[in-house]
TORVEXGU-912102 format. One line per 8 residues: number of its first residue (from 0); their letters; for each residue x, y, z of C-alpha. Coordinates in nm, 2 decimals. Layout:
# residues N
NUM = A = X/Y/Z  ... $
# end
This chain:
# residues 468
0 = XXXXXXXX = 7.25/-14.69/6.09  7.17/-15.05/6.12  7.22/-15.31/5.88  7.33/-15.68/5.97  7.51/-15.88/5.65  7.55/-16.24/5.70  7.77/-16.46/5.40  7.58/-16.81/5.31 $
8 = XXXXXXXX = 7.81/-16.88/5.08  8.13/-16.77/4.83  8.31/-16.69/5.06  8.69/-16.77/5.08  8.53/-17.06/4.81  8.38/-16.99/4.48  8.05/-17.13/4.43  7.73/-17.08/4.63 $
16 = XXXXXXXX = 7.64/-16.68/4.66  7.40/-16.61/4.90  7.41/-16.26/5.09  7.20/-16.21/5.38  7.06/-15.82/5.46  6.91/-15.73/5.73  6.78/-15.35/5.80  6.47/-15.14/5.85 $
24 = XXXXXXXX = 6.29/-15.47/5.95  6.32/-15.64/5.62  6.57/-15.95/5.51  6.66/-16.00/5.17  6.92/-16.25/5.00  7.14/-16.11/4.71  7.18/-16.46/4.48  7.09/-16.82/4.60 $
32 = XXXXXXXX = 7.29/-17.03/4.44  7.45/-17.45/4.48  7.77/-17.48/4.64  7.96/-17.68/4.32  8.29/-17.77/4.52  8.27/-18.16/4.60  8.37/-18.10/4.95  8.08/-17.83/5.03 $
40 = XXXXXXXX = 7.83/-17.97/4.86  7.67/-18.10/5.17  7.59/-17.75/5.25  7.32/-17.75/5.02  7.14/-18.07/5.17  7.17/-17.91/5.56  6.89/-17.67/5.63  6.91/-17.37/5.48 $
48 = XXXXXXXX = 7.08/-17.09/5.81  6.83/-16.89/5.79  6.41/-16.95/5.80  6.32/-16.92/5.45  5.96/-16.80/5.52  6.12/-16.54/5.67  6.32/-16.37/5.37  6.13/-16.11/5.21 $
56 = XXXXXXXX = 6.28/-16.08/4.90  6.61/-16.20/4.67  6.80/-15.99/4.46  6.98/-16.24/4.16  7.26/-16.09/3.94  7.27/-16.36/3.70  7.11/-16.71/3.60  7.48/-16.92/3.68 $
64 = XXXXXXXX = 7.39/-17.22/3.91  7.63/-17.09/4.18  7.39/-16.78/4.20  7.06/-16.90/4.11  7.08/-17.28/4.15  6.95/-17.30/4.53  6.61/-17.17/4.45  6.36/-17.43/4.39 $
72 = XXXXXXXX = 6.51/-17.55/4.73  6.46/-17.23/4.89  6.13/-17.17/4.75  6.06/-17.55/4.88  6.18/-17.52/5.24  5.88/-17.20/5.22  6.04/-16.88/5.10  5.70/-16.75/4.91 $
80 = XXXXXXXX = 5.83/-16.39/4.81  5.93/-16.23/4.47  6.26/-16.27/4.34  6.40/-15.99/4.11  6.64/-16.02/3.83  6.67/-15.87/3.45  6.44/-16.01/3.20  6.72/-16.18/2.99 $
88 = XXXXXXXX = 6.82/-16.35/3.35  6.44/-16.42/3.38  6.45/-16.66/3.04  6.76/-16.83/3.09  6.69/-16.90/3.50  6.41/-17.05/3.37  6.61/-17.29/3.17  6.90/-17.31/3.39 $
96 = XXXXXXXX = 6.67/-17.49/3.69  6.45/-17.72/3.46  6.79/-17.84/3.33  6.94/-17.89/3.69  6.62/-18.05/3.83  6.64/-18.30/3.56  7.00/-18.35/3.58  6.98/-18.40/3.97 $
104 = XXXXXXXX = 6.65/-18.67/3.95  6.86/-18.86/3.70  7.20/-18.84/3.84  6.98/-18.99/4.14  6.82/-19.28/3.97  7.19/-19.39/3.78  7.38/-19.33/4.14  7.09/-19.56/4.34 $
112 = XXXXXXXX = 7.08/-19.84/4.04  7.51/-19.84/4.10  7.48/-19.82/4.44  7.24/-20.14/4.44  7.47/-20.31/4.22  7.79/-20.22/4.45  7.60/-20.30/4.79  7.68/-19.93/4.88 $
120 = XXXXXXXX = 7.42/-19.70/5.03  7.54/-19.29/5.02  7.38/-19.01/5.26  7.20/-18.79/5.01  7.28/-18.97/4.63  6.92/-19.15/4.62  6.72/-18.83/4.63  6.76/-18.57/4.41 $
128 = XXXXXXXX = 6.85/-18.25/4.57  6.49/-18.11/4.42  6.27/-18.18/4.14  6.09/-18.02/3.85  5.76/-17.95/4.00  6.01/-17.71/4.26  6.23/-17.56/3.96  5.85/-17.43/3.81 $
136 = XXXXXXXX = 5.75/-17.31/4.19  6.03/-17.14/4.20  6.03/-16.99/3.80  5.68/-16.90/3.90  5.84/-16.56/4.20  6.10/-16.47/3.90  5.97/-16.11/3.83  6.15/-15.91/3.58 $
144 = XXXXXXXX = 6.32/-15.57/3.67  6.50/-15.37/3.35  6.85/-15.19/3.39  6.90/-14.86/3.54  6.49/-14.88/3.70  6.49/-14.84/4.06  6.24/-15.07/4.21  6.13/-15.05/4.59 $
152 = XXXXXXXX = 6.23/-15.32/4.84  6.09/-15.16/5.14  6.07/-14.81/5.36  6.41/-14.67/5.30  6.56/-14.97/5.10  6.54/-15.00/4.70  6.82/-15.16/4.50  6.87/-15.05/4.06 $
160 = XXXXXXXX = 7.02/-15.31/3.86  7.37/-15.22/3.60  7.50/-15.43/3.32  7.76/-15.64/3.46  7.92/-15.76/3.07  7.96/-16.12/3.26  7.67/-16.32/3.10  7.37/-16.24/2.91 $
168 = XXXXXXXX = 7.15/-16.03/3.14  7.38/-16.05/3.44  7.34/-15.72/3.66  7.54/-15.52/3.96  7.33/-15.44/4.22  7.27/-15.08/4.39  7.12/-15.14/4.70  7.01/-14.76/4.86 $
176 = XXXXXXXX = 6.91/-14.82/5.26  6.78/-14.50/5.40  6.76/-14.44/5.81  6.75/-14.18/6.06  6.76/-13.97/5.77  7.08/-14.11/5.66  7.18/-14.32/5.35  7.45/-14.63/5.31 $
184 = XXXXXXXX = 7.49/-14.75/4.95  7.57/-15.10/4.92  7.70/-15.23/4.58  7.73/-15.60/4.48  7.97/-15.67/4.20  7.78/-16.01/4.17  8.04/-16.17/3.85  8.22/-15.91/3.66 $
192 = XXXXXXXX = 8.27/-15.93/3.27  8.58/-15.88/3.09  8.68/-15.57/2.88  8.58/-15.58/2.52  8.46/-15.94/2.57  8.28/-16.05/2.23  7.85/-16.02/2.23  7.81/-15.79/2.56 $
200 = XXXXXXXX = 7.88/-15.46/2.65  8.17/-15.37/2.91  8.08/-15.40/3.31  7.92/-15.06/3.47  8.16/-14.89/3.64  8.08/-14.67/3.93  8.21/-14.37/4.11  8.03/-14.39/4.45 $
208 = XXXXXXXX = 7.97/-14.66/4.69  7.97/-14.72/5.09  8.00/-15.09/5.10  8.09/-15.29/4.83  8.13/-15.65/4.78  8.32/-15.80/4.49  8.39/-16.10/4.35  8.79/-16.25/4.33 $
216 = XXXXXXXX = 8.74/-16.59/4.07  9.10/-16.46/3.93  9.17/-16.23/4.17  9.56/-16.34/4.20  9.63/-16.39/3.84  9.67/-16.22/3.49  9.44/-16.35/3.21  9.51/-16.37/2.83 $
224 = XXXXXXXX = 9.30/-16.11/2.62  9.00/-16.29/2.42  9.20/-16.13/2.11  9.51/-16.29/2.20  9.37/-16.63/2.28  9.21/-16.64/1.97  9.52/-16.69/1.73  9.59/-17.03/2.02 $
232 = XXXXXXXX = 9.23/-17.15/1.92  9.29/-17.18/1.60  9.62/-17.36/1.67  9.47/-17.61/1.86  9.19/-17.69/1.62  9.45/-17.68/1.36  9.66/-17.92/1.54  9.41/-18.23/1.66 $
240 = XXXXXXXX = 9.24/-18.23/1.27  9.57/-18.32/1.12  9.61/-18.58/1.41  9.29/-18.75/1.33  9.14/-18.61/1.69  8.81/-18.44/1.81  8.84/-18.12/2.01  8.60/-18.20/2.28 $
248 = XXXXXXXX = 8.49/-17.91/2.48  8.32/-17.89/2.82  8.15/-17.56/2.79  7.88/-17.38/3.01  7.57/-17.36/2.79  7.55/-16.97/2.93  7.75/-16.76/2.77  8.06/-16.96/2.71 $
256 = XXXXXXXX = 7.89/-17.15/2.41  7.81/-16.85/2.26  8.11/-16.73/2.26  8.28/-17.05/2.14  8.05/-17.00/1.83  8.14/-16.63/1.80  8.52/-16.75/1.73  8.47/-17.03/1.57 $
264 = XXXXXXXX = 8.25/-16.83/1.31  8.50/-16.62/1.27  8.78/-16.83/1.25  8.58/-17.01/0.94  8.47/-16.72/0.76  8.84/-16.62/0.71  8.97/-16.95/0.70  9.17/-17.02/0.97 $
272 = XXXXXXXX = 9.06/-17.37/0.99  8.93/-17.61/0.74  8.58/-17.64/0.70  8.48/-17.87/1.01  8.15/-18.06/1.16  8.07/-17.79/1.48  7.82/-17.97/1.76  7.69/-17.78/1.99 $
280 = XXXXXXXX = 7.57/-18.11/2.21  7.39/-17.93/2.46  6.97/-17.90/2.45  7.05/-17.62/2.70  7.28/-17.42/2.52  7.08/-17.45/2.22  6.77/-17.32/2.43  6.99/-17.02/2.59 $
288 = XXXXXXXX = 7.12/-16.97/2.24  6.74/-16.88/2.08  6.75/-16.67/2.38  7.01/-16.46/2.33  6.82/-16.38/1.99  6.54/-16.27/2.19  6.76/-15.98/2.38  6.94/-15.87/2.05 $
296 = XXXXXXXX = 6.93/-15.47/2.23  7.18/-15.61/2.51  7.44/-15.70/2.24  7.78/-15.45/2.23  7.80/-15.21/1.89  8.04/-15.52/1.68  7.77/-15.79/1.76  7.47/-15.57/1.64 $
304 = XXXXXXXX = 7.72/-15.51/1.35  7.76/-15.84/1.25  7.35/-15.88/1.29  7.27/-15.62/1.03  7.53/-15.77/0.77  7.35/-16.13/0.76  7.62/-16.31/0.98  7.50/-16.41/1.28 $
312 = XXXXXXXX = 7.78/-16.67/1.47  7.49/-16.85/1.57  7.41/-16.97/1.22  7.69/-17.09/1.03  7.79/-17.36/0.78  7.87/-17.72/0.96  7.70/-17.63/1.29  7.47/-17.85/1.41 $
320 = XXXXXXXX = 7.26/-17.86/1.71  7.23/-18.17/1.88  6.89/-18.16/2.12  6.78/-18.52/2.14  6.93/-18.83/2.31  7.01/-18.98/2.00  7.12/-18.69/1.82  7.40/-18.68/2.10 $
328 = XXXXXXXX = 7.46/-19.08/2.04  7.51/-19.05/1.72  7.81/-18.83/1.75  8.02/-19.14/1.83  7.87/-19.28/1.46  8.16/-18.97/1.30  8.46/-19.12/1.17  8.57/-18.75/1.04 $
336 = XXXXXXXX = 8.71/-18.51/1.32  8.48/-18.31/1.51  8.42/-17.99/1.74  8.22/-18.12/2.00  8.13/-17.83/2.26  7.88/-18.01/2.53  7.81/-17.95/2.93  7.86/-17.96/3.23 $
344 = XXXXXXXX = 8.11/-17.69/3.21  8.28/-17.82/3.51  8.26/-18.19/3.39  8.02/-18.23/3.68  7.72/-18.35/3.49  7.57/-18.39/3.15  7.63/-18.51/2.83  8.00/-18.42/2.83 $
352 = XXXXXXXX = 8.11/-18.74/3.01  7.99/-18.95/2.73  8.22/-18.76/2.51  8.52/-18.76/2.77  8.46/-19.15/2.75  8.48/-19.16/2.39  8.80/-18.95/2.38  8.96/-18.92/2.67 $
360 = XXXXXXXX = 9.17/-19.20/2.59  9.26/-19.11/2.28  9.61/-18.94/2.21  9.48/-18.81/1.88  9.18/-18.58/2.05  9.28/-18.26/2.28  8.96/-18.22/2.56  9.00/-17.80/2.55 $
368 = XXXXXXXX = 8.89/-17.59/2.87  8.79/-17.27/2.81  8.64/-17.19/3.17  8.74/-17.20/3.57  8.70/-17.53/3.70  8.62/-17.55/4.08  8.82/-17.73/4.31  8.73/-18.11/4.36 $
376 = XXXXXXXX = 8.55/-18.13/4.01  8.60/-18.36/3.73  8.73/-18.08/3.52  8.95/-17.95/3.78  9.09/-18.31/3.82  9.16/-18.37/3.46  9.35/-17.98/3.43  9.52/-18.07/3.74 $
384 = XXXXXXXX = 9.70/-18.34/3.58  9.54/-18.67/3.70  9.69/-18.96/3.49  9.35/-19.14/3.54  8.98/-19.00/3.64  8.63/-19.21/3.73  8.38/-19.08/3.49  8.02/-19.27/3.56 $
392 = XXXXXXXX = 8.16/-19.48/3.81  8.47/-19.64/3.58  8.84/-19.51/3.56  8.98/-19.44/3.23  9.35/-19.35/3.19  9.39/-18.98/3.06  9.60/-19.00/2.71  9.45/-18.69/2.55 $
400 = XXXXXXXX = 9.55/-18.39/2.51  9.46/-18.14/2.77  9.46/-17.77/2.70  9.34/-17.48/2.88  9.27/-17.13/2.75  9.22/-16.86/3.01  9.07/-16.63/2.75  8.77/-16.69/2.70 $
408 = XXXXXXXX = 8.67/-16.66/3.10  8.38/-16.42/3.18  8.55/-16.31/3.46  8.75/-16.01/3.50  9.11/-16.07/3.57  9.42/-15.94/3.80  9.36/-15.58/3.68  9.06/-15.56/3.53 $
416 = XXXXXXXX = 8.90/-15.59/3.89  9.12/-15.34/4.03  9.02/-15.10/3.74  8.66/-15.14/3.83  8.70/-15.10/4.16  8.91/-14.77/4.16  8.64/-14.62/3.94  8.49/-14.54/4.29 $
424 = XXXXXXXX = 8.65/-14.18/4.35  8.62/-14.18/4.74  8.72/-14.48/4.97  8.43/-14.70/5.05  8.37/-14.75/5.42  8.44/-15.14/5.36  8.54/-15.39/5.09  8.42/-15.73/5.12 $
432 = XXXXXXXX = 8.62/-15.96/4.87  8.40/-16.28/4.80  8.33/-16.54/4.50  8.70/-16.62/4.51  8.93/-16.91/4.63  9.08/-16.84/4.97  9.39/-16.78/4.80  9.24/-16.57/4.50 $
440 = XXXXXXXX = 9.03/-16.38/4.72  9.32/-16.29/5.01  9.54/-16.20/4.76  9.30/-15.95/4.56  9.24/-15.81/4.90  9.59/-15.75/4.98  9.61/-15.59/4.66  9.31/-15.33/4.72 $
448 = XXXXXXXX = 9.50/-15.25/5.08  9.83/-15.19/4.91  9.72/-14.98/4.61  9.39/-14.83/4.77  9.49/-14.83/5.15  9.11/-14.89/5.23  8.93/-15.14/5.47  8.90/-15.47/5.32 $
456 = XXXXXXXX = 8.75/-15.79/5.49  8.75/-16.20/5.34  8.48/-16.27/5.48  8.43/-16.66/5.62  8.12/-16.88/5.57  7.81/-16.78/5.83  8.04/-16.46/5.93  7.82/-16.17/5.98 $
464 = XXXX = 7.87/-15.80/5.99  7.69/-15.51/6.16  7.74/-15.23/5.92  7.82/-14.86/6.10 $
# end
């Protein structure tokens, strides 16, 4: 058997997947995504390591930036070939790069009209990393694959995609390579969901693999359990209404949004908190949102529940849906406390660092995390503890409150990795721990040697592997 693997990205960091496989003459990437980190951002301006023309395919698990973000560059530098992902992954890709493209030509435009004003020239800030014609190039290769269908790569390779519970349409990938009438199986974790997450179904587990890679994001650490952070939610809501505050929220618009309505639903049907003003400032999230609507059969038994009783947490008294730019400038107009729940996730981008201007000041208002936030980001600043942060080129001194709440991660925890990954009842030939901070991911891989006593490699950027 021959089969090269070479890691582009997450790995011993978080951000940027991209898997290179090589075998029976054919190359295919599993994910493209941006490097997020501040630091290893410049990875995505260098030239991509490998020719794109010469890729033959790319396998995405899910339609998170750090997965699918590189594309439109890929599919600029001349990568002309299908890529294959789930039909819910097809939509919200789509929405996910238009939204970036136009993020990344006007984060451009604001950081050259600062830079002119300042005298300062940067080595990439004027240029947008790509632009919306090469978001729709790249939308155009997105071909849709459904669960549990095996689809043919090439002679002797074909890959089936598995429910992953992570995100709305996010898949595990089965990759079968066939040689010398012989057969590796190669299994890609991509980001795995949490057990009895609200909306999705539980992650595929799976009893048989050769090679298996698998992500780490909390690989050293115990979570709370969505149940149990619920009851703090409430508290914190509670808590910044009687101080006069807003709970400003930095949310991804995939998946985290939604679930942030799905509690916050709940939590006013049965009248945990007071009837409040909910808006969801995020054109994005509302688009991924109407989505979700569209793939009602990938919903877990409770949600389709819910559905057939007329109470959808997508439509509930006092949400609002902000879409326009004034819509989202009016927001400062409320006297009354608010729930605002906007992006960048990370505090990276977007509309949210408007509202961290308006508020992060404030002692009154609590800014609430509710996702991982990557090292050298805004948000990862702020949860850090930094008395004082630049937001759009100012620094303002941090006087809110700052809470985090690990619950509502999409990402398997400590032990719920280790439970997927013993579902496999023979040792795997090799365990390649990636998607994790060199610290998360050495320590999860530690932790499969002790309890498992199999072969486990943390991989380092551009390492590559000849498999067998």
């Amino acid at each position: 058997m021959q089969i090269k693997i070479t890691f582009l990205g997450a790995a011993q960091n978080v951000t940027g997947s991209r898997y290179l496989i090589e075998a029976n003459g054919f190359k295919f990437l599993v994910d493209c995504g941006l490097f997020q980190e501040h630091d290893l951002k410049v990875r995505d301006w260098a030239p991509f390591p490998v020719n794109p023309h010469s890729i033959d395919a790319v396998l995405l698990t899910h339609a998170h930036l750090d997965h699918c973000g590189y594309l439109p560059k890929l599919v600029k530098e001349g990568f002309n070939k299908q890529i294959y992902c789930t039909s819910a992954t097809e939509d919200i890709t789509a929405v996910m790069l238009m939204d970036a493209a136009h993020l990344q030509t006007q984060d451009a435009e604001n950081k050259k009209k600062r830079h002119l004003r300042d005298g300062r020239v940067g080595p990439h800030p004027e240029l947008p990393l790509y632009t919306v014609p090469d978001a729709q190039a790249a939308i155009s290769h997105l071909t849709p694959v459904p669960y549990k269908q095996t689809m043919q790569l090439a002679k002797g390779i074909s890959f089936t995609f598995y429910d992953a519970g992570h995100v709305l349409g996010a898949a595990m990938i089965e990759v079968k390579i066939e040689q010398n009438g012989e057969q590796r199986i190669l299994l890609f974790s991509g980001d795995i969901g949490r057990q009895n997450k609200p909306i999705l179904n539980n992650p595929t587990v799976f009893d048989n693999a050769d090679y298996v890679w698998t992500e780490s994001t909390y690989g050293d650490r115990e979570l709370d359990s969505p149940l149990a952070m619920y009851p703090d939610l409430i508290d914190v809501i509670n808590s910044t209404v009687a101080a006069g505050g807003n709970i400003v929220i930095p949310s991804f618009a995939l998946e985290r949004s939604q679930d942030l309505l799905y509690y916050l639903s709940l939590a006013l049907t049965a009248n945990k908190i007071k009837p409040i003003q909910v808006l969801l400032d995020s054109p994005m999230a509302v688009n991924i949102t109407n989505i979700f609507c569209k793939h009602m059969d990938l919903f877990d038994d409770d949600m389709q529940a819910l559905l057939k009783a007329g109470k959808s947490p997508f439509s509930f008294p006092g949400l609002k849906c902000m879409t326009s730019i004034e819509d989202s400038k009016s927001i400062n107009n409320i006297k009354e406390p608010s729930i605002i729940i906007s992006g960048a996730g990370m505090c990276n981008g977007g509309r949210i660092k408007y509202h961290l201007i308006q508020n992060i000041t404030r002692p009154e208002s609590t800014i609430l995390f509710v996702g991982y936030q990557a090292v050298d980001t805004l948000g990862r600043q702020i949860t850090d503890g930094a008395p004082e942060v630049r937001i759009l080129g100012q620094k303002y001194p941090v006087k809110a409150k700052i809470v985090k709440l690990n619950g509502f991660s999409s990402h398997a925890d400590k032990n719920e990795l280790l439970g997927w990954i013993s579902g496999l009842k023979r040792p795997p030939r090799q365990v390649f721990v990636v998607h994790g901070e060199e610290s998360s991911a050495n320590a999860y891989a530690e932790t499969i040697r002790q309890s498992k006593g199999w072969k486990v490699s943390v991989p380092k950027y551009l390492e590559e592997f000849n498999l067998d």
